[in-house]
PLY file of the C-alpha trace (Angstrom):
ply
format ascii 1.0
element vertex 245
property float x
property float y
property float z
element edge 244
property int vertex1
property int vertex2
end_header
94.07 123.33 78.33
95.18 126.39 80.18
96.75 125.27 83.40
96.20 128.37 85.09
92.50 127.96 84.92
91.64 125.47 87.03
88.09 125.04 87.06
85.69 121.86 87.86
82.39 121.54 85.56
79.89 124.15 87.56
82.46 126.56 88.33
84.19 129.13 86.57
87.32 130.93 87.04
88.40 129.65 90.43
91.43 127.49 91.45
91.74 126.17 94.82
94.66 124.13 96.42
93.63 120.88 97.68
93.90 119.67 100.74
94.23 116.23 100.08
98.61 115.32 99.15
99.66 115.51 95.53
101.15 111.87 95.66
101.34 110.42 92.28
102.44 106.79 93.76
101.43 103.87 92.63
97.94 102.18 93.97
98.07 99.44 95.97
97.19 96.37 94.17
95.46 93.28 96.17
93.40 91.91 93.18
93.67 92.53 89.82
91.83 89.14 87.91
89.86 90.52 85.12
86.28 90.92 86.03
83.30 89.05 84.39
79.68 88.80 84.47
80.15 87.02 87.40
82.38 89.20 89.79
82.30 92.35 87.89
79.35 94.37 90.48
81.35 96.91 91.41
81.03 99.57 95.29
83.35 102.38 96.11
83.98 104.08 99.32
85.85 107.35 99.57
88.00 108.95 102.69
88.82 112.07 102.92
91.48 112.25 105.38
93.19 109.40 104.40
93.19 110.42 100.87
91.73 107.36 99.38
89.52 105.67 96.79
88.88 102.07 97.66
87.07 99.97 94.39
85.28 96.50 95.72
84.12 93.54 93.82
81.14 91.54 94.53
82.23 87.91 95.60
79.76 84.75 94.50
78.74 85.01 98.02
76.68 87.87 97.60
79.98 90.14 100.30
82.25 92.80 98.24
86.06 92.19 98.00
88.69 94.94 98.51
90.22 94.98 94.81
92.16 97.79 94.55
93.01 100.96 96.84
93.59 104.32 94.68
95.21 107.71 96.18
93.30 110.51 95.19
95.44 113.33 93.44
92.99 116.40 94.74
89.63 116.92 96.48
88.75 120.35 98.43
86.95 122.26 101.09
88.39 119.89 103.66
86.26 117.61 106.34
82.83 118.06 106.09
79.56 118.19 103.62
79.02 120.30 100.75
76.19 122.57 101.64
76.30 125.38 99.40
77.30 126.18 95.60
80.68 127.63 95.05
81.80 126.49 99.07
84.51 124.47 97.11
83.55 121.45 99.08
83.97 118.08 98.00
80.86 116.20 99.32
80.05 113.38 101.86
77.20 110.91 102.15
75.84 108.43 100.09
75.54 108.48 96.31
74.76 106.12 93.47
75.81 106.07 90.10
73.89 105.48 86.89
74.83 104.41 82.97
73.75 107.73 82.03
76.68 109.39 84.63
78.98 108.66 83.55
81.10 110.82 80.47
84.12 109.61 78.46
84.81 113.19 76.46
84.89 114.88 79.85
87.52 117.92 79.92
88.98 116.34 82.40
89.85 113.38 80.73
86.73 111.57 82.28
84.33 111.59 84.78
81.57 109.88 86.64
78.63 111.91 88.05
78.18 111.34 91.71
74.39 112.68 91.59
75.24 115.66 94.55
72.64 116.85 95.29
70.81 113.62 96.51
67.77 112.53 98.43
69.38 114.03 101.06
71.11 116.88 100.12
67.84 118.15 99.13
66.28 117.56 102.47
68.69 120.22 103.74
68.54 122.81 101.17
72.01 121.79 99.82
72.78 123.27 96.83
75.49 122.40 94.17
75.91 120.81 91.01
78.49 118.56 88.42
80.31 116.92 91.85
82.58 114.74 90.01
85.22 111.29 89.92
87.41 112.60 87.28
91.17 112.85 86.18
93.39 115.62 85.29
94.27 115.97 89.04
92.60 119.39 89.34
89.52 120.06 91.86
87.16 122.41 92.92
84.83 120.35 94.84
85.52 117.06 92.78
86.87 114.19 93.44
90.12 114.37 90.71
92.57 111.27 90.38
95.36 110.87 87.97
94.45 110.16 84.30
96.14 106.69 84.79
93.70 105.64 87.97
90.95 107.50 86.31
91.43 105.22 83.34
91.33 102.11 85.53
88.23 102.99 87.82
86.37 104.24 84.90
86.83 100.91 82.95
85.63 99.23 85.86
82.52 101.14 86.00
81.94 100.85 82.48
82.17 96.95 82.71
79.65 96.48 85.62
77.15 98.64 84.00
77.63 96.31 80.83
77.40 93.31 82.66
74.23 94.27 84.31
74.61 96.27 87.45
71.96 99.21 87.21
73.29 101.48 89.94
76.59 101.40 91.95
76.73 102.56 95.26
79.40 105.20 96.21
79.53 105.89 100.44
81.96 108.91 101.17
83.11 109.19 104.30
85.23 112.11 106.11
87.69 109.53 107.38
87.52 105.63 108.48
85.05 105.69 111.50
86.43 103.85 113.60
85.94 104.50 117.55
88.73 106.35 118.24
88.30 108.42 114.96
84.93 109.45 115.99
86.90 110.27 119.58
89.40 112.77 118.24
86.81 114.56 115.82
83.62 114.62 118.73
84.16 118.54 118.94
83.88 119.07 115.43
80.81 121.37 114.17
79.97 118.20 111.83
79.87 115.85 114.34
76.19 115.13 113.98
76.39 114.67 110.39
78.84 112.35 110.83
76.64 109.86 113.21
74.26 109.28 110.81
77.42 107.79 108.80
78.83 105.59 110.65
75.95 102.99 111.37
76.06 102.16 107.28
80.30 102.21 107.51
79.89 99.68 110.68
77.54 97.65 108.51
79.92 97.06 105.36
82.82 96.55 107.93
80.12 93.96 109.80
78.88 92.38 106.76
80.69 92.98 103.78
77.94 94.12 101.65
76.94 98.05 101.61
74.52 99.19 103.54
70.86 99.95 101.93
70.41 103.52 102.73
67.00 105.84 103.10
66.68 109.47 103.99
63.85 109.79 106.78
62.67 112.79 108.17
65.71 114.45 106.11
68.50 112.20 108.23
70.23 108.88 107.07
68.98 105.77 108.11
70.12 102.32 107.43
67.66 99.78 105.79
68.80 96.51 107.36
68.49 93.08 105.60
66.55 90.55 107.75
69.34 88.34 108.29
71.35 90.86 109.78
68.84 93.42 111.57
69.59 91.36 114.98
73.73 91.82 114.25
73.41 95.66 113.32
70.45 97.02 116.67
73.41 95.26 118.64
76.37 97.32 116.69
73.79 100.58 117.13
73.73 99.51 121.08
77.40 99.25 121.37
77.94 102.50 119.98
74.80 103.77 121.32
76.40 103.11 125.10
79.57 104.10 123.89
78.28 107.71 123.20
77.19 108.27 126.49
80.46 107.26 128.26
0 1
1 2
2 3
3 4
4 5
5 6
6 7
7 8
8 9
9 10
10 11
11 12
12 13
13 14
14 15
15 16
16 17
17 18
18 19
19 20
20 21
21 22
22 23
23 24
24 25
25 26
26 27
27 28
28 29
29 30
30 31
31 32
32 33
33 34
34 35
35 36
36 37
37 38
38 39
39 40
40 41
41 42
42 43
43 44
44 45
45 46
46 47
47 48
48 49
49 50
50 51
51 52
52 53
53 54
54 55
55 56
56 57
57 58
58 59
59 60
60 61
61 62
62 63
63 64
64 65
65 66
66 67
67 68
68 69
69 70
70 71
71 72
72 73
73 74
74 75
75 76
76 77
77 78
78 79
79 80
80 81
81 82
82 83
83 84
84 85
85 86
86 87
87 88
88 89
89 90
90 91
91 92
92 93
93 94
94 95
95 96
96 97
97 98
98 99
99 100
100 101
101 102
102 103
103 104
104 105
105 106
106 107
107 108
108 109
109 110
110 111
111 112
112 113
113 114
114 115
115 116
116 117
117 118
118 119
119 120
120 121
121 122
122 123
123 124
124 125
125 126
126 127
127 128
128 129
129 130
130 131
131 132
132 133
133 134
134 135
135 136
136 137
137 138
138 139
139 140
140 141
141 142
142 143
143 144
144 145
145 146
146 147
147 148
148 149
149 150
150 151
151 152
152 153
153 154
154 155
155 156
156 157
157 158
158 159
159 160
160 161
161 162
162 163
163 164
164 165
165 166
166 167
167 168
168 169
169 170
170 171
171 172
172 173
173 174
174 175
175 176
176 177
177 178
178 179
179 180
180 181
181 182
182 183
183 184
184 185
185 186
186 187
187 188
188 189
189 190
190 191
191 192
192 193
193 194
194 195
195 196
196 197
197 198
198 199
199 200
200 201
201 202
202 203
203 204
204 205
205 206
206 207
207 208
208 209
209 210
210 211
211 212
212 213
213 214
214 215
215 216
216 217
217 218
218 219
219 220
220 221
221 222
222 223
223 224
224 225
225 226
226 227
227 228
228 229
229 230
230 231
231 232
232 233
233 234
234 235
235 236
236 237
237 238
238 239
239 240
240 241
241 242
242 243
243 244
């Protein structure tokens, strides 16, 4: 492969620095039992500005376990969605990934679809196209890892899809929204977008299961689970009267 073509799939000719740091340590490791049929239902969240991939694992209580946090090698475009083609954006929202996603002779060693544009991409006239997980630590718009971590979070895709899970949820956030994240980045031109965000990042961080998400009247919108509904209107409240202080 020609290293000083630097493409991602849906590009040509382009090479962009990232903007996420080159670091090739190693990933922190908090659980590392080998999966089966049983705890092998798989979630991933992404942040930007912390420069992370974090991989869960479903627990026999029904809540998802932090297994293992991965540095990414590369993204691009900095904070913010991907709106149009060739922006060089990496994207934000939510995603889910299918059997049929995923591609083991990728070019870039491998790589997992993340389905940009989606439900609600659409909604906005978002256009773009091949928004990837890979390796090969080269992006335009993807999401690129080392080969090594690629290797690892692909397997663990690979064996949830065999052991049943149909879809696995992928939530990709700018940064952990936290209060005083939201705070420092209130002047920031994506602000809005970013609201409609953090309701479903409260709810994993309230309930440790990911948030079911819609797209209504072309915004996000958190489907809450009946046992919880009472737990997240009071989280919305909170932040709700927070807003306005």
């Amino acid at each position: 492969m020609n290293k000083n073509i630097l493409i991602c799939v849906g590009f040509s000719l382009l090479f962009l620095q990232s903007a996420a740091a080159e670091t090739n340590t190693p990933s922190f490791l908090l659980n590392m039992k080998t999966n089966s049929s049983s705890n092998s239902a798989i979630y991933i969240q992404i942040f930007k500005q912390e420069g992370v991939l974090e991989l869960y694992q479903k627990l026999p209580n029904g809540k998802f376990n932090l297994s293992k946090t991965y540095p990414i090698c590369k993204f691009s475009g900095g904070l913010g969605p991907k709106k149009v083609e060739g922006d060089l954006k990496s994207p934000e929202g939510f995603y889910q990934i299918t059997a049929n996603q995923l591609n083991p002779n990728s070019r870039y060693y491998r790589s997992i679809n993340l389905g940009f544009p989606n439900e609600y991409d659409r909604a906005q006239g978002y256009q773009g196209n091949y928004l990837m997980i890979h390796g090969d630590c080269v992006s335009v718009g993807c999401y690129a890892m080392t080969d090594k971590y690629m290797s690892e979070i692909y397997q663990a895709v690979e064996v949830a899809f065999r052991n049943g899970q149909s879809t696995i949820d992928v939530s990709i956030y700018p940064f952990k929204m936290t209060k005083e994240n939201m705070l420092l980045h209130r002047n920031s031109s994506h602000y809005a977008f970013w609201q409609q965000l953090k309701p479903a990042y409260d709810y994993f961080q309230d309930t440790g299961k990911p948030a079911q998400i819609s797209v209504t009247s072309g915004k996000y919108a958190v489907n809450s689970l009946p046992e919880t509904s009472d737990k997240l209107l009071r989280l919305r409240s909170q932040y709700a009267l927070a807003e306005m202080k």
